[in-house]
C-alpha positions in Angstrom: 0.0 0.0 0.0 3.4 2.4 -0.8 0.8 3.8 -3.5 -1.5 5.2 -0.8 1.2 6.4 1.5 2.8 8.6 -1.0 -1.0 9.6 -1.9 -1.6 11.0 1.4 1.7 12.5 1.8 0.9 14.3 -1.1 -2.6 15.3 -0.2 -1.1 16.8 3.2 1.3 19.1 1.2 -0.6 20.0 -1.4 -4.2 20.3 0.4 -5.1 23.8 -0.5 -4.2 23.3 -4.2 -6.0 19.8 -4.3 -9.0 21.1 -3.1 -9.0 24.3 -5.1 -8.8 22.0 -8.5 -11.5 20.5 -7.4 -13.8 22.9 -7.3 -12.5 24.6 -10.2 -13.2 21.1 -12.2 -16.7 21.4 -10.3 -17.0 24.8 -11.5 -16.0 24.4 -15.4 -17.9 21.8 -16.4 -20.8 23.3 -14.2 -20.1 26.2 -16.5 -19.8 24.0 -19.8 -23.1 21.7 -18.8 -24.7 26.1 -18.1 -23.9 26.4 -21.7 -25.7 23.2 -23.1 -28.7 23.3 -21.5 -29.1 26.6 -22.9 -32.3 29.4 -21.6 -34.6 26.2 -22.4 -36.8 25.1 -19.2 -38.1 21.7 -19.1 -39.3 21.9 -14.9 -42.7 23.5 -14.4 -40.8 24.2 -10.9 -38.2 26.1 -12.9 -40.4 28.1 -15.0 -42.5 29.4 -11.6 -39.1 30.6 -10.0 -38.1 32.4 -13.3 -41.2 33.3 -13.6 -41.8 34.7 -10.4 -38.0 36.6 -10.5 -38.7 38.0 -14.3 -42.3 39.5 -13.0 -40.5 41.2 -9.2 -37.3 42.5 -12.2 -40.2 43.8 -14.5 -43.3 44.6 -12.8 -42.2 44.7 -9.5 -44.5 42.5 -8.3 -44.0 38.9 -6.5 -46.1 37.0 -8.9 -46.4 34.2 -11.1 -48.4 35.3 -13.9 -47.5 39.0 -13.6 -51.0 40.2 -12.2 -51.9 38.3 -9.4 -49.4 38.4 -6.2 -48.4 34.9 -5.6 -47.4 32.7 -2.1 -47.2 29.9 -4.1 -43.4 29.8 -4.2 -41.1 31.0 -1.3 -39.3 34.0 -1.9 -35.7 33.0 -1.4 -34.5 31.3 -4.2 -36.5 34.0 -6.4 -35.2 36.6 -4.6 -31.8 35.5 -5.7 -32.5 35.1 -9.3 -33.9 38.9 -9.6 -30.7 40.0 -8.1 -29.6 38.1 -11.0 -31.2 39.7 -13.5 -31.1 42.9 -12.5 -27.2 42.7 -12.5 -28.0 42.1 -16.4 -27.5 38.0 -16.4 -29.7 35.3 -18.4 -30.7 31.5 -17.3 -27.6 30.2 -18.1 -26.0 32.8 -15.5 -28.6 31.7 -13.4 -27.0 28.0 -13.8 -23.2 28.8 -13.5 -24.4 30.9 -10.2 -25.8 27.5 -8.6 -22.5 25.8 -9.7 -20.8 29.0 -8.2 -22.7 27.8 -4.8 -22.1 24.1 -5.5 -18.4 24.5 -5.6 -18.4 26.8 -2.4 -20.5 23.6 -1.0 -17.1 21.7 -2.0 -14.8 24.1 0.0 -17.3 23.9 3.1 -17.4 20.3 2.9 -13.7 20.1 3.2 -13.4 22.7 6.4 -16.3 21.4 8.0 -14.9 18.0 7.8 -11.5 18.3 8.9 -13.0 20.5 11.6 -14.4 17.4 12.8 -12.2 14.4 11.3 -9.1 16.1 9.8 -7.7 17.0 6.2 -8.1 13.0 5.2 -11.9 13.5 5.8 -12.1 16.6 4.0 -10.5 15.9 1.3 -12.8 12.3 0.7 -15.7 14.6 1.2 -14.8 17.2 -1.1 -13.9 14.7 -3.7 -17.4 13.3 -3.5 -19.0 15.9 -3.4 -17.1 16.9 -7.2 -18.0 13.7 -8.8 -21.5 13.0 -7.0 -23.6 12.9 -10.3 -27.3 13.7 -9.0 -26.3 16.7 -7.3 -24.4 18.0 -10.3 -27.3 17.4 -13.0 -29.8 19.2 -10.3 -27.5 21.9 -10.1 -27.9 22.8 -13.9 -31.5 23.2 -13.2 -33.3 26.4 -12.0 -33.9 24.7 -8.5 -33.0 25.9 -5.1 -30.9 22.6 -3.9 -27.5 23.9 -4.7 -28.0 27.6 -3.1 -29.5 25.8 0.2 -26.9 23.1 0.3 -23.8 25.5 0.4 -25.9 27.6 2.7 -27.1 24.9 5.3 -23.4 23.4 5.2 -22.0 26.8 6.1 -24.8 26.6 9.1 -23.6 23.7 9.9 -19.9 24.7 9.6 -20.6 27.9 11.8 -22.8 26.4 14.7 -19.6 23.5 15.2 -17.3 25.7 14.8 -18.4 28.0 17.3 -20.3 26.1 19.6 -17.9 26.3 22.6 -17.7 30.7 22.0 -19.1 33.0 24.5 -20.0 35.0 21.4 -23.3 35.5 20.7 -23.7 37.0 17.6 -22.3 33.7 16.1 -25.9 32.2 17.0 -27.7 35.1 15.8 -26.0 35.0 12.4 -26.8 31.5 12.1 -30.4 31.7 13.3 -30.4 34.9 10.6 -29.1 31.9 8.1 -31.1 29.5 8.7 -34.3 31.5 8.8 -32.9 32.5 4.9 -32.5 29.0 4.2 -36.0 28.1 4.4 -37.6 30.9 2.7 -35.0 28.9 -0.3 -35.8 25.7 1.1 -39.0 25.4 3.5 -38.4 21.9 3.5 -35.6 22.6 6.6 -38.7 23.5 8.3 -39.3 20.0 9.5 -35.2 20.0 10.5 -35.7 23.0 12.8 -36.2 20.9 16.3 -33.1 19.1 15.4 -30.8 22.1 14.5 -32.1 23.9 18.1 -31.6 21.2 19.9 -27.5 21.6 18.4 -26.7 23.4 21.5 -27.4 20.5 24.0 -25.9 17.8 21.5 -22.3 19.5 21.4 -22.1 22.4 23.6 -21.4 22.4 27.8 -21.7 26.1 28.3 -25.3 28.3 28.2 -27.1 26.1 26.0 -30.5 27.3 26.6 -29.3 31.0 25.6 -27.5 29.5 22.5 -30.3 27.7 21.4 -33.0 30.9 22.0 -31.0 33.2 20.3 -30.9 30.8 17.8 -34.9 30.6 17.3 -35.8 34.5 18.0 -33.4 35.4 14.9 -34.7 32.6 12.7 -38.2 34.2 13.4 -37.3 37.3 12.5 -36.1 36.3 9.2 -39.7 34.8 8.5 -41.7 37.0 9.9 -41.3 39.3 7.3 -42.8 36.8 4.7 -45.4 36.4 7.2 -46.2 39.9 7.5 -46.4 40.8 3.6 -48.8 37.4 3.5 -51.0 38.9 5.7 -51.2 42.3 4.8 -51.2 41.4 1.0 -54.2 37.5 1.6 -55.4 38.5 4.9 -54.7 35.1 6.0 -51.7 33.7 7.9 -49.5 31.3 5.6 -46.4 30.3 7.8 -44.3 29.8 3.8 -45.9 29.1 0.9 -49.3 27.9 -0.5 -47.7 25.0 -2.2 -47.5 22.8 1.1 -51.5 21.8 1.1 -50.9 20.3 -2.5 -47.7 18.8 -1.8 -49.2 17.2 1.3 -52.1 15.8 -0.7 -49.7 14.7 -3.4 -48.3 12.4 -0.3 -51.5 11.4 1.5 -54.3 10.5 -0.4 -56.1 7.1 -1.2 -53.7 7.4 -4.8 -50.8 8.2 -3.4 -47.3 5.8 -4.1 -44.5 5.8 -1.9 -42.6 6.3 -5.2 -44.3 8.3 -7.1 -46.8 11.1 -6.9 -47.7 11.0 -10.9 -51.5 9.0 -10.0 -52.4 11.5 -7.9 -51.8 14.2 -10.0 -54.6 12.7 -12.0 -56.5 12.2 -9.8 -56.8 15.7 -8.3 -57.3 17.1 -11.8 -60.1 14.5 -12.5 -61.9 14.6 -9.2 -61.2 18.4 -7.7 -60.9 20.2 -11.0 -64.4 21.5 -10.7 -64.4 21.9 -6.7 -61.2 24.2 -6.8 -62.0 25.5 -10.5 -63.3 29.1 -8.7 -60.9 29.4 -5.7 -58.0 31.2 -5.2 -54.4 30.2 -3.8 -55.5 30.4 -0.6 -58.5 28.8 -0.8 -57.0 25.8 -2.6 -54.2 25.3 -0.3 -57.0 25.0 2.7 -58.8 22.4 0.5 -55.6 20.3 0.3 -54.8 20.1 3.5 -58.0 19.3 4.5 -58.2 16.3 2.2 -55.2 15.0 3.0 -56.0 15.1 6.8 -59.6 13.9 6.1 -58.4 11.2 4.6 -55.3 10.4 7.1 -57.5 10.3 9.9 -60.3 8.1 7.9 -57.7 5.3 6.8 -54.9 5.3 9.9 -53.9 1.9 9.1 -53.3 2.6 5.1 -51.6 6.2 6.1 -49.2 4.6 8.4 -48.5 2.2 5.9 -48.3 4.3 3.4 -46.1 6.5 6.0 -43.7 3.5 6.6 -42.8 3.0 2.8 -42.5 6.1 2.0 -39.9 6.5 4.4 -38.4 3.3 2.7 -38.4 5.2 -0.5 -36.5 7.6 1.3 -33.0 5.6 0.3 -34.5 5.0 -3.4 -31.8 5.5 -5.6 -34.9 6.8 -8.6 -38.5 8.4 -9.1 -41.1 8.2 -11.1 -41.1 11.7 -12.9 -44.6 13.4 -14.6 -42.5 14.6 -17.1 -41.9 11.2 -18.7 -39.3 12.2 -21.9 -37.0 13.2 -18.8 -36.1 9.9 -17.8 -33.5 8.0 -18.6 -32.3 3.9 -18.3 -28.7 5.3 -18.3 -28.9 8.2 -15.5 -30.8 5.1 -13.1 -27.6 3.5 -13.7 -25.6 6.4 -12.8 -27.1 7.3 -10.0 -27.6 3.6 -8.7 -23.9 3.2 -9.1 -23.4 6.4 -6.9 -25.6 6.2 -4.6 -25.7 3.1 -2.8 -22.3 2.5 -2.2 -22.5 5.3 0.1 -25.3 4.4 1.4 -23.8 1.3 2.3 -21.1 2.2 3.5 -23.4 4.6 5.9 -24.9 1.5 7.4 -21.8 -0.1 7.9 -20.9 3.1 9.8 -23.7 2.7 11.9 -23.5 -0.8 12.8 -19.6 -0.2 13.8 -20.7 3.2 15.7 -19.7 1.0 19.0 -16.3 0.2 18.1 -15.5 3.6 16.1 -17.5 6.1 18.7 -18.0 9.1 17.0 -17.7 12.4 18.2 -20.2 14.8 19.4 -20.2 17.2 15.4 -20.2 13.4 14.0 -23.3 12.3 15.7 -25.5 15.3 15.5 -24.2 14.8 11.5 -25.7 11.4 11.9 -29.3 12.2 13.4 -29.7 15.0 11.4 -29.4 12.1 8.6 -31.3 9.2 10.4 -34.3 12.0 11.3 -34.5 13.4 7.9 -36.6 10.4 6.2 -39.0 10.1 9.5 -39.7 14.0 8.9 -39.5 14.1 5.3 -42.0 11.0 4.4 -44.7 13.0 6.4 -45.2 14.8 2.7 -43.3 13.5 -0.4 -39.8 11.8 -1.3 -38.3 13.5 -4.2 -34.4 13.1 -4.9 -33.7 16.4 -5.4 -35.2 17.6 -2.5 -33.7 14.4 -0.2 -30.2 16.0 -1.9 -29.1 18.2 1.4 -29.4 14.9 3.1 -27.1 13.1 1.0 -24.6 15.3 1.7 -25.2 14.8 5.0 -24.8 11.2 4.3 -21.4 11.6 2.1 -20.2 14.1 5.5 -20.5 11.2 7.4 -19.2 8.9 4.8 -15.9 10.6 4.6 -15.0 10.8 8.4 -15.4 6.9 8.8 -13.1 6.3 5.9 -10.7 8.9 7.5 -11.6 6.8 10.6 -10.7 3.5 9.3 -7.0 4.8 7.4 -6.1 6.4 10.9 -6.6 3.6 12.5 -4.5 1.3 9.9 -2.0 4.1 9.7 -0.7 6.5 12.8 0.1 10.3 11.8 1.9 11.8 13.2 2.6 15.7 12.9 6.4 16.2 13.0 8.0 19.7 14.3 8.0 22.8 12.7 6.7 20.6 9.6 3.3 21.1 7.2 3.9 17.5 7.0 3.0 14.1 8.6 5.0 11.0 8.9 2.9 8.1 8.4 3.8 4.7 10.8 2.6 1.3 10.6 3.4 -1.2 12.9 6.1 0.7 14.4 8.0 1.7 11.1 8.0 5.1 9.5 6.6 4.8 5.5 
């Protein structure tokens, strides 16, 4: 294993450079892939943000269609895109910006993880995250993943990093964050309990202050789309009026734990003429109340339901609506990438006895192992089970630096960027 010795060696030396070429492969053919898909949108998803950005850059107005204001979409990811446009750029700047965030995601990766594990587990993790192929096709798409995955890892990065400080402000920056990162991403919603419970998971000194500073500042950041709901529908709406159909879409007599397609046709053949006068609002209340009606009229078949679903979770593929989409080669692809990880992931679990992790690792951990219970209360969707992969790959990375520290000793030498590597007693 000379091979691997001289590999690390090299990697210790050369760290910095290593993991700038990385992102800068990231980041050009993020920039090439920009170029080849072009200003064409293929998402209906994607045309509602552009749409939505185009109107506020135009009309100045937060609306869909350009007449009606909208809560249909949060406002963070759209946000971001009329900053984009206003500084003069197009859809394929739009692209290279979320490959922009995907390789800052890289360089987080790699200092959150030798925070934790060392340079050996940053580098694996920024290396995976470079050649992880889901999350670099979603990134070419007008979707929020890549923009909240660099900004919940620097979250992440900040809250470990800092956990120990006296310094508040650190908390109130990342409660600021995070509240950001949902208006992107409401789907972090459901994370929330876990993140603010952070403080009493790693931290021994005024947790309770940490963790309230935390909350009032993430608050703050959504009470402001709270407030312009209310004055603009006259109706409190926590984050969007998408989450009543995208609850239905999960929990409903149709629903499939792996695909949502049936009851899409459903709705449109059953509730098309009930909903065919309401408004946004109004529609939103008619979801939820279906999908509740019809969890509490069939508990054994929504638990069920409830329990594959969060089997699903660790799908490696879904069934899309827009069929020409799919592809028998990218389910390869992405079968090929993602189970080996999440194998390996298992593995890590079932040796957590014999490799204890630390405290950053195991919070890592449950935010990964709560994630499906939380998520599988609406939908699975890969691309928005994506900020849990990475928290998958995170954890990935510091068992493999795990295992090579345990077959090889480092050791630091004096006055030296470098380490000496031992096995068995001899230097290699």
């Amino acid at each position: 294993m000379h091979w691997l010795n001289k590999v690390i060696v090299l990697y210790e030396k050369h760290q910095k450079v290593i993991i700038s070429m990385l992102a800068a492969i990231l980041l050009t053919g993020g920039i090439c892939f920009s170029i080849f898909l072009g200003d064409n949108l293929k998402f209906a998803d994607e045309k509602d943000y552009f749409r939505i950005a185009n109107n506020l850059s135009t009309k100045h107005i937060y609306s869909i269609d350009g007449v009606n204001p909208t809560a249909f979409r949060s406002p963070g990811y759209p946000l971001i895109l009329y900053g984009i446009l206003q500084l003069g750029g197009s859809i394929v700047t739009i692209r290279i910006f979320n490959y922009i965030a995907l390789s800052i995601t890289l360089i987080l990766i790699y200092k959150l993880l030798k925070k934790i594990g060392g340079a050996i587990s940053g580098g694996i993790g920024a290396f995976l995250i470079c050649f992880y192929p889901v999350l670099f096709f979603t990134a070419g798409m007008l979707y929020p993943q890549a923009v909240a995955i660099a900004l919940f890892i620097l979250i992440l990065y900040l809250l470990i990093k800092n956990i120990e400080s006296d310094k508040f402000y650190y908390f109130l920056i990342c409660g600021l964050l995070y509240g950001y990162l949902i208006l992107i991403h409401p789907l972090f919603l459901l994370n929330l309990p876990v993140i603010i419970s952070y403080p009493f998971l790693l931290g021994e000194k005024k947790k309770l202050i940490k963790a309230f500073i935390f909350f009032l500042s993430f608050l703050i950041v959504i009470s402001f789309w709270v407030y312009r709901n209310f004055i603009i529908f006259h109706h409190f709406i926590p984050l969007t009026t998408h989450s009543g159909l995208t609850f239905l879409y999960g929990n409903h007599e149709k629903a499939l734990p792996t695909s949502y397609y049936a009851v899409v046709e459903y709705i449109k053949d059953n509730y098309e003429k009930e909903i065919k006068n309401m408004d946004e609002i109004q529609k939103n209340d008619f979801f939820y109340k279906k999908a509740i009606s019809w969890i509490t009229n069939n508990k054994k078949d929504a638990i069920k339901l409830y329990i594959l679903k969060i089997i699903n979770f660790f799908n490696y593929k879904v069934e899309l609506i827009t069929k020409q989409e799919e592809s028998k080669l990218r389910d390869k692809v992405l079968f090929a990438s993602y189970y080996p990880l999440l194998i390996l992931f298992i593995y890590r679990i079932f040796c957590i006895k014999k490799f204890k992790p630390s405290k950053p690792e195991l919070f890592l951990i449950i935010l990964f192992l709560t994630s499906p219970l939380l998520m599988s209360t609406f939908l699975i969707r890969i691309r928005l089970r994506l900020p849990y992969d990475i928290l998958m790959l995170a954890v990935d990375s510091l068992f493999i630096g795990k295992l090579l520290s345990c077959k090889y000793i480092f050791i630091r030498m004096p006055n030296s960027k470098v380490s000496v590597y031992k096995k068995n007693g001899n230097i290699l």
